[in-house]
C-alpha positions as CSV (number, residue, x, y, z in Angstrom):
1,X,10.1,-28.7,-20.7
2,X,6.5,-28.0,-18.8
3,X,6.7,-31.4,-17.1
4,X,10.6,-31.2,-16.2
5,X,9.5,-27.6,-14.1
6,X,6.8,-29.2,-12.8
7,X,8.8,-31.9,-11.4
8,X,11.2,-30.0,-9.9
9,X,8.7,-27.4,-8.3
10,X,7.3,-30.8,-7.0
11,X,10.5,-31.6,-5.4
12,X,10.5,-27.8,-4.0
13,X,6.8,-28.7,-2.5
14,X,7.6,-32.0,-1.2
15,X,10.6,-29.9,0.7
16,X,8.6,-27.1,1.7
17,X,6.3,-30.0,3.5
18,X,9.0,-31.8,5.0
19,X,10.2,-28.6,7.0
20,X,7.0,-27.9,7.5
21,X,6.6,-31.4,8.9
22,X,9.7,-31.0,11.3
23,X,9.2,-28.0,12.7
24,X,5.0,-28.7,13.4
25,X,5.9,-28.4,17.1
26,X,7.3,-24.5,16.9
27,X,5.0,-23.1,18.8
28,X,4.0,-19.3,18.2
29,X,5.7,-16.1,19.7
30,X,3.1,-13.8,21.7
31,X,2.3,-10.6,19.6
32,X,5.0,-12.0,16.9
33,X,3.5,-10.6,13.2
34,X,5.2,-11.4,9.9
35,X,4.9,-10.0,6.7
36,X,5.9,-12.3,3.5
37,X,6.3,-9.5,0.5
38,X,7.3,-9.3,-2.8
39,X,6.4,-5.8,-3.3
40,X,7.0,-2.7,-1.7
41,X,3.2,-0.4,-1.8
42,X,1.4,-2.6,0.7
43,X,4.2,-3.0,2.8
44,X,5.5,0.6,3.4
45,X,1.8,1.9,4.2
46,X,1.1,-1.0,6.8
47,X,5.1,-0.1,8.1
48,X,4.0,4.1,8.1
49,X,0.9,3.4,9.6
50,X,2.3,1.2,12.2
51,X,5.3,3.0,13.2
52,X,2.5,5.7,14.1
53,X,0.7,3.7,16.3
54,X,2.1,3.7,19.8
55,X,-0.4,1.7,21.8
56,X,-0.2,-1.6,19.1
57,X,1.2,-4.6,21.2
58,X,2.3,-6.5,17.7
59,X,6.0,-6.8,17.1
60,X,6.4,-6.7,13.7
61,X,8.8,-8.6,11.3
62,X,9.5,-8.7,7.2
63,X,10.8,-10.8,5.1
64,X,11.0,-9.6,1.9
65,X,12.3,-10.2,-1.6
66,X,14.3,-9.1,-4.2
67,X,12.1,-7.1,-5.5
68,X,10.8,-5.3,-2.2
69,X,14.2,-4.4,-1.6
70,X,13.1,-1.2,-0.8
71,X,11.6,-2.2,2.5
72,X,15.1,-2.1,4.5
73,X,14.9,1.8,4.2
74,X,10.9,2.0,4.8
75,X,11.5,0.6,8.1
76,X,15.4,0.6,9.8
77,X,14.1,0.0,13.5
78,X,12.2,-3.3,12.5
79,X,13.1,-6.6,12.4
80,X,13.2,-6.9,8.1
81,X,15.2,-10.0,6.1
82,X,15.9,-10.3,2.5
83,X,15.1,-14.0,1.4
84,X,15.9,-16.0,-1.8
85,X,12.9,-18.8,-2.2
86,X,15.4,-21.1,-4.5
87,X,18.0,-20.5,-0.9
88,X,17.2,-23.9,1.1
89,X,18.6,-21.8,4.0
90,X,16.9,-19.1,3.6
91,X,13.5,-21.2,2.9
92,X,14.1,-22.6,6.4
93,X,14.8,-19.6,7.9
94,X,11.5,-18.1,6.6
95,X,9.4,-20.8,7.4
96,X,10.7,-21.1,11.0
97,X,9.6,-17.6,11.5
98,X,6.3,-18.0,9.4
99,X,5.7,-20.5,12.3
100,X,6.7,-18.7,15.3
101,X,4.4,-15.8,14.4
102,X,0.8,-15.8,15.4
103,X,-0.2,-14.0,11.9
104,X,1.5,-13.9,8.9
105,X,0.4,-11.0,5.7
106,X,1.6,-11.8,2.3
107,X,0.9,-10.1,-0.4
108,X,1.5,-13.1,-3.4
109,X,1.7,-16.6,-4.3
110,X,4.6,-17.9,-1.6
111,X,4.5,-21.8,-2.2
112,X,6.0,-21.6,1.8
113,X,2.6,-20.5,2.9
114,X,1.3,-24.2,2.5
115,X,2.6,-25.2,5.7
116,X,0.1,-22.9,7.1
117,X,-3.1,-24.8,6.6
118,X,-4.7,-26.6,9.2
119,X,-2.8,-24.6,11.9
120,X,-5.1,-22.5,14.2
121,X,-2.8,-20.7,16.2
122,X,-1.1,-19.0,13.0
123,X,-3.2,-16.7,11.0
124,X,-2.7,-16.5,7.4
125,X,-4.1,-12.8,5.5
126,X,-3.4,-12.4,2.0
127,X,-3.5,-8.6,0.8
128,X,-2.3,-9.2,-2.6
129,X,0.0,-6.4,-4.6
130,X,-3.2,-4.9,-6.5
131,X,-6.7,-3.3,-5.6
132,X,-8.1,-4.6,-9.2
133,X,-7.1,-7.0,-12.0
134,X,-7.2,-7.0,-16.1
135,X,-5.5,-9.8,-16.2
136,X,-6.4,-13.5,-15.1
137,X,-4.7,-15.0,-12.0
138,X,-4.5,-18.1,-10.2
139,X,-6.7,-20.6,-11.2
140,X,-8.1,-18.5,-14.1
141,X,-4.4,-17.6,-15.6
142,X,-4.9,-19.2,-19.3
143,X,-1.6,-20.9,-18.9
144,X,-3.2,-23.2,-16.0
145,X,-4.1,-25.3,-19.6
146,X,-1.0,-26.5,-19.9
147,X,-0.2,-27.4,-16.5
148,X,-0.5,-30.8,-15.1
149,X,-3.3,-31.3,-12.5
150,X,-0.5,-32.1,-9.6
151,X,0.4,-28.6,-10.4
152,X,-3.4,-27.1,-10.1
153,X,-3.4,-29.1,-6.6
154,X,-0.4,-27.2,-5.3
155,X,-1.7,-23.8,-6.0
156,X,-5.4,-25.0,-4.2
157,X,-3.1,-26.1,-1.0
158,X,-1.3,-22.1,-1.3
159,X,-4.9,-20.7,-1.4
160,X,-6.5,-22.8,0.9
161,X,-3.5,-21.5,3.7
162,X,-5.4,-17.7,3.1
163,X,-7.4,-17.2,6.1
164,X,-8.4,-14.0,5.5
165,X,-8.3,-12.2,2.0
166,X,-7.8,-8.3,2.0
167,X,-10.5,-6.7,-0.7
168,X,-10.8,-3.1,-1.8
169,X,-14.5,-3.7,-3.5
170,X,-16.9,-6.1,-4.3
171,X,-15.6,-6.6,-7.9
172,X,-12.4,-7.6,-6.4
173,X,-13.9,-9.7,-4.1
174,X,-15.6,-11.9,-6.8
175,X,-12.3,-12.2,-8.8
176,X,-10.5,-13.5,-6.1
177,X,-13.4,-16.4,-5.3
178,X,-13.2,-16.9,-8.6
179,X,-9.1,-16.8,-9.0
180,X,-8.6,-18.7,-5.4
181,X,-11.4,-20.7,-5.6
182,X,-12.9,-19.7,-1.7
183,X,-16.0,-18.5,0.0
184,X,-17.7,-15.1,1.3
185,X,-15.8,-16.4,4.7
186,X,-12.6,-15.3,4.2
187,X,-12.6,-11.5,3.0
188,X,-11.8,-8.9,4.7
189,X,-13.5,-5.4,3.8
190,X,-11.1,-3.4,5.0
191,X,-9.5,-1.8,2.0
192,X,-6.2,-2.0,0.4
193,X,-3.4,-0.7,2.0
194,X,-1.4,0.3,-0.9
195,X,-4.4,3.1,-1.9
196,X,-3.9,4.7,1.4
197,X,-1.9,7.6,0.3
198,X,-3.8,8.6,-2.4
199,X,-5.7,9.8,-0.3
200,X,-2.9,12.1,1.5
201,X,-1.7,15.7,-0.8
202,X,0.1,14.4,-4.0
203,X,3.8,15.1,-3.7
204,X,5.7,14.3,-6.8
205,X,9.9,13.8,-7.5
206,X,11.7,13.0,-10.7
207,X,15.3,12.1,-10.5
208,X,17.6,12.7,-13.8
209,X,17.7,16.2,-13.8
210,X,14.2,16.7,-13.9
211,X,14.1,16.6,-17.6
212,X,13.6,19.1,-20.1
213,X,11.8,21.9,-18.5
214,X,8.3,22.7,-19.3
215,X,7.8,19.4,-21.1
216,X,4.7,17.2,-19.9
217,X,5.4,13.8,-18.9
218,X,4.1,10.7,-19.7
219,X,4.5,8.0,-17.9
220,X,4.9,4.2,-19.5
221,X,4.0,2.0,-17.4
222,X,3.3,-1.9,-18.4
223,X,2.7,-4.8,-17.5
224,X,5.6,-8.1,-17.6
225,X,5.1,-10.2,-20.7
226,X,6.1,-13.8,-19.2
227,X,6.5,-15.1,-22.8
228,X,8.7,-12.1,-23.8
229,X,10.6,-11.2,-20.3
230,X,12.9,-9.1,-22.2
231,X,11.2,-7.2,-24.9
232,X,9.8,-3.8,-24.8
233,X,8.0,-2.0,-27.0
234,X,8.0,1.8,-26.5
235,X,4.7,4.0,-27.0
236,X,6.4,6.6,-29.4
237,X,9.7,6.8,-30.3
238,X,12.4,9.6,-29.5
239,X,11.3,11.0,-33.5
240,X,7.8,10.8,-32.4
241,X,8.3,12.7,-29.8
242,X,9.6,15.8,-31.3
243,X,7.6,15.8,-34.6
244,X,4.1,14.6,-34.2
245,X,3.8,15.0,-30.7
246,X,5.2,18.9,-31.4
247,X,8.0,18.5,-28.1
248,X,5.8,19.0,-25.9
249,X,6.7,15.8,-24.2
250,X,8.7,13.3,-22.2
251,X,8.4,9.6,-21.4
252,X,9.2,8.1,-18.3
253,X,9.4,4.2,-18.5
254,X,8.6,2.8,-15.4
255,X,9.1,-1.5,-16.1
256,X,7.9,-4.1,-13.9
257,X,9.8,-5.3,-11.1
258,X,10.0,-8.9,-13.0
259,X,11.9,-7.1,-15.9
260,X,13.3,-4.1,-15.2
261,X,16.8,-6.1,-15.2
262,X,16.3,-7.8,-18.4
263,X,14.5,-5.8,-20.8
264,X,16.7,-2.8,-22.2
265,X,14.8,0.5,-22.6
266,X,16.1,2.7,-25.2
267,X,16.4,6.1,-23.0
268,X,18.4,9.5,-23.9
269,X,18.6,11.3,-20.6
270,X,16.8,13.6,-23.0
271,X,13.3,12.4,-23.7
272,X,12.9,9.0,-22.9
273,X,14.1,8.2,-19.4
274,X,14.0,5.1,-17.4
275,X,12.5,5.6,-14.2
276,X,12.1,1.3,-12.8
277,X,14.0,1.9,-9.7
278,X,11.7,4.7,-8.6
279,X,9.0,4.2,-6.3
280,X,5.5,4.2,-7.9
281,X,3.3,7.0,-6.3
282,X,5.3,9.8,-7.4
283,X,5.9,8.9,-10.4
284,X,2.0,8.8,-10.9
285,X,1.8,12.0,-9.1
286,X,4.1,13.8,-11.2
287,X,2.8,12.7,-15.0
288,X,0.4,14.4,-17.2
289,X,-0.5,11.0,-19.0
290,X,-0.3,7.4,-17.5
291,X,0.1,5.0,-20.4
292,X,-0.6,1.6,-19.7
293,X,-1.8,-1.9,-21.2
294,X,-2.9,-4.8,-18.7
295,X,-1.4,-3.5,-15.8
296,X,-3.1,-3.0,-12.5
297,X,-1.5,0.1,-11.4
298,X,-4.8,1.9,-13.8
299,X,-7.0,1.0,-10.3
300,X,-5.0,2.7,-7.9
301,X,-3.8,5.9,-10.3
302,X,-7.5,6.3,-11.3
303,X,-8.0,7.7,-7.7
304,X,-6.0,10.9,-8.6
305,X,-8.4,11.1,-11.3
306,X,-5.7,12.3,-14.5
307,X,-5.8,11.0,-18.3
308,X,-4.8,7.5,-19.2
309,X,-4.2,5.6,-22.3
310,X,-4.0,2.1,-23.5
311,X,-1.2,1.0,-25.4
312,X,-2.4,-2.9,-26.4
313,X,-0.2,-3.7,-29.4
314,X,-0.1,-7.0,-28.5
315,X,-3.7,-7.5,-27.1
316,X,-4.8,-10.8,-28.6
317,X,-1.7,-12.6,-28.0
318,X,-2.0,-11.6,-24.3
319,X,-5.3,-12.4,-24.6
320,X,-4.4,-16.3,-25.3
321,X,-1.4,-16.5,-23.8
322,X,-2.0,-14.9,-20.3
323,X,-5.7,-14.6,-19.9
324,X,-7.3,-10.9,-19.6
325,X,-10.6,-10.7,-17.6
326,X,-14.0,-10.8,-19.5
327,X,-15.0,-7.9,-21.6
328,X,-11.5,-6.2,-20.7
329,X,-12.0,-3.5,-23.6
330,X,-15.3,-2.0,-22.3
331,X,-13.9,-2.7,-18.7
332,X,-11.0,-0.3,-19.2
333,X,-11.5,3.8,-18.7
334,X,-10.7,4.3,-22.0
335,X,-9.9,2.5,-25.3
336,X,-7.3,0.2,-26.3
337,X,-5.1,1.2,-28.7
338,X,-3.1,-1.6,-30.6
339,X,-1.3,0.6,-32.9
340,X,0.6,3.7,-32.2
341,X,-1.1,5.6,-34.6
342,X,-4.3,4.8,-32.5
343,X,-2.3,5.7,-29.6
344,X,-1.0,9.0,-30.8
345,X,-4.3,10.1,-32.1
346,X,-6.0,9.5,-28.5
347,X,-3.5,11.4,-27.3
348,X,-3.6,14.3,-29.7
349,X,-7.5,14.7,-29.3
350,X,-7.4,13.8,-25.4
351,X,-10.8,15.1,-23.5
352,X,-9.6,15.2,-19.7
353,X,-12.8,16.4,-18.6
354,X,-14.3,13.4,-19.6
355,X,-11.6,10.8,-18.8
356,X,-12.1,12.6,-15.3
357,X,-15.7,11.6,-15.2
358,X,-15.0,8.0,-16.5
359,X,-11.6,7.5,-14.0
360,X,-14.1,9.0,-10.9
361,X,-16.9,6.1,-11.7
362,X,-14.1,3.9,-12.2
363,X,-12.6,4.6,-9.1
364,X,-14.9,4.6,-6.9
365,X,-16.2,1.0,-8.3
366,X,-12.8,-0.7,-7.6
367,X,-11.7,1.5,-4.5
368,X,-15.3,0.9,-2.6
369,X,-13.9,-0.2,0.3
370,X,-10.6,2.0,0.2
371,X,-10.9,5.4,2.0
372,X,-7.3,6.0,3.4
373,X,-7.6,4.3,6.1
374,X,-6.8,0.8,5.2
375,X,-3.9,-0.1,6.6
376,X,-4.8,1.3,10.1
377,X,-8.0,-0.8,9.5
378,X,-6.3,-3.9,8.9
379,X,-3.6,-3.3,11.8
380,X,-6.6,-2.9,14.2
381,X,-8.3,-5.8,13.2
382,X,-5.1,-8.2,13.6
383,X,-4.2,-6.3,16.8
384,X,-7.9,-6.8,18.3
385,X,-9.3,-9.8,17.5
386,X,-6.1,-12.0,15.7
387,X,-3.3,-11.9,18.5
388,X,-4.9,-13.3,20.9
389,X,-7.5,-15.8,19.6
390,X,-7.5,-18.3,17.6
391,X,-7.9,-18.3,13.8
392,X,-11.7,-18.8,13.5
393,X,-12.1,-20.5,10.1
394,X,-11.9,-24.5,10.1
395,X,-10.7,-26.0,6.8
């Protein structure tokens, strides 16, 4: 089954290259800036910041997927398209305008990018969808062991096409050398967008009625399970919730963009709701308790500096199926809990005075070059010394 995907992403590849090919000639559009996203966070504070911004020369365009729906309505006077990578037409479409711009931003692994390399007057900036990592990526992703080496090739042509690499700390920085396999060259200090308004006054919404009134909330938040897209295992149950944990509280389920459409969560409208269509940062704004397992969002919600638990039940098979980083349980602000009974006693005998010491270190470790200003940083820098020079690295 492995080799009949890799084969056919193959094909994809070879078809990427051929447009690629045929449309080398398209020669870029003054000022013309495209962002390639697949999430929403980095997108809508780079959109806020430059929708502020009234002496920026950049035009600004986004293409966006499925999952970053949400763009459309972040930014209604820009130029924004929904693409469909499996869409021949719409792979076209997006590489055309990849290629007409003079930088593109992306914020994943877009096979498109490829057609990038060894093309000075187009500017390639990868600002990737987290500020830290648990879990391994790219070329350190465990399942890289049962790929075929034509497959390791085509992700080393995708990161070779990164001519910059957006990084909120040095710890990020050597995960992505690491992860991408690139030099000191290519990163760019200035922060990660998406951390931006953490820094602002925490406003907080929860749709469905608000929920039971003076319940606290916590909020589930974990990670996708490729090798089990569609299961979902809840922190406590609906029983749980009103014996052991006395009713005082609620659980929001916020799922993965990957899976919010194919795993079922088991919610009441009572006291466990489902929360995946709502966006992010107030969601984390409004809980008492973020509980999470290999997720990244612990890097950015450890800037508000509030209690969070680990919910691991499954930590050595995600361990060898997935990859987690070195030393991930003395990495995390807290302990991993692989049982619920671990869970429920963490959370029964929670200290937040000193979670809020161990969050603060950790926060300022992985947020050391994120200080609310990122994405006027990184517009600043691709409106004064990107649009009108050349790209300066030579691969």
């Amino acid at each position: 089954m492995m080799n009949i995907r890799s084969m056919i992403i193959s094909c994809y590849a070879a078809f990427v290259s051929f447009i690629g090919w045929l449309m080398s000639g398209v020669k870029p559009c003054e000022n013309q800036v495209t962002l390639l996203v697949s999430f929403q966070e980095n997108t809508t504070a780079l959109i806020n910041t430059y929708q502020q911004q009234v002496n920026m020369t950049m035009k600004l365009t986004v293409l966006y997927t499925k999952h970053a729906s949400a763009i459309e309505k972040d930014g209604p006077l820009l130029s924004s398209r929904y693409f469909h990578e499996k869409n021949p037409f719409h792979l076209i479409r997006c590489i055309y305008t990849m290629l007409k711009s003079k930088v593109v931003v992306t914020d994943n692994y877009f096979l498109m990018t490829s057609v990038l390399r060894n093309r000075p007057s187009t500017t390639c900036i990868q600002v990737w969808h987290a500020n830290g990592a648990l879990k391994k990526f790219g070329l350190e992703d465990a399942s890289n062991l049962n790929r075929s080496p034509r497959d390791i090739e085509r992700f080393k042509r995708v990161y070779s096409s990164f001519d910059y690499i957006v990084t909120g700390s040095d710890h990020m920085r050597e995960m992505f050398k690491t992860s991408f396999g690139i030099n000191d060259e290519r990163f760019l200090p200035t922060g990660v967008p998406l951390t931006d308004v953490y820094y602002d006054q925490c406003s907080s919404f929860f749709e469905a009625n608000d929920g039971p009134k003076g319940k606290k909330v916590l909020l589930y938040a974990p990670t996708y399970r490729d090798f089990a897209m569609d299961g979902l295992v809840l922190p406590f149950s609906k029983e749980q919730l009103q014996t052991e944990l006395s009713g005082d509280y609620i659980i929001l389920v916020k799922l993965h963009p990957a899976v919010k459409h194919l795993a079922k969560t088991e919610t009441d409208g009572e006291w466990i709701f489902d929360v995946s269509d709502q966006p992010l940062y107030p969601l984390l704004c409004a809980c008492d308790v973020l509980i999470t397992d290999y997720s990244s969002i612990v890097f950015e919600y450890a800037l508000l500096q509030k209690p969070v638990l680990f919910f691991t039940y499954d930590l050595e098979i995600y361990r060898k199926k997935r990859g987690l980083v070195d030393h991930y349980e003395d990495m995390i602000p807290g302990k991993a809990c692989v049982t619920q009974d671990m869970l429920l006693k963490e959370l029964l005998h929670l200290n937040e005075s000193e979670n809020r010491d161990t969050l603060k270190t950790f926060a300022e470790e992985w947020n050391q070059y994120s200080k609310g200003q990122s994405s006027e940083q990184l517009l600043s820098f691709i409106e004064q010394q990107l649009l009108h020079k050349k790209r300066p690295a030579s691969y």
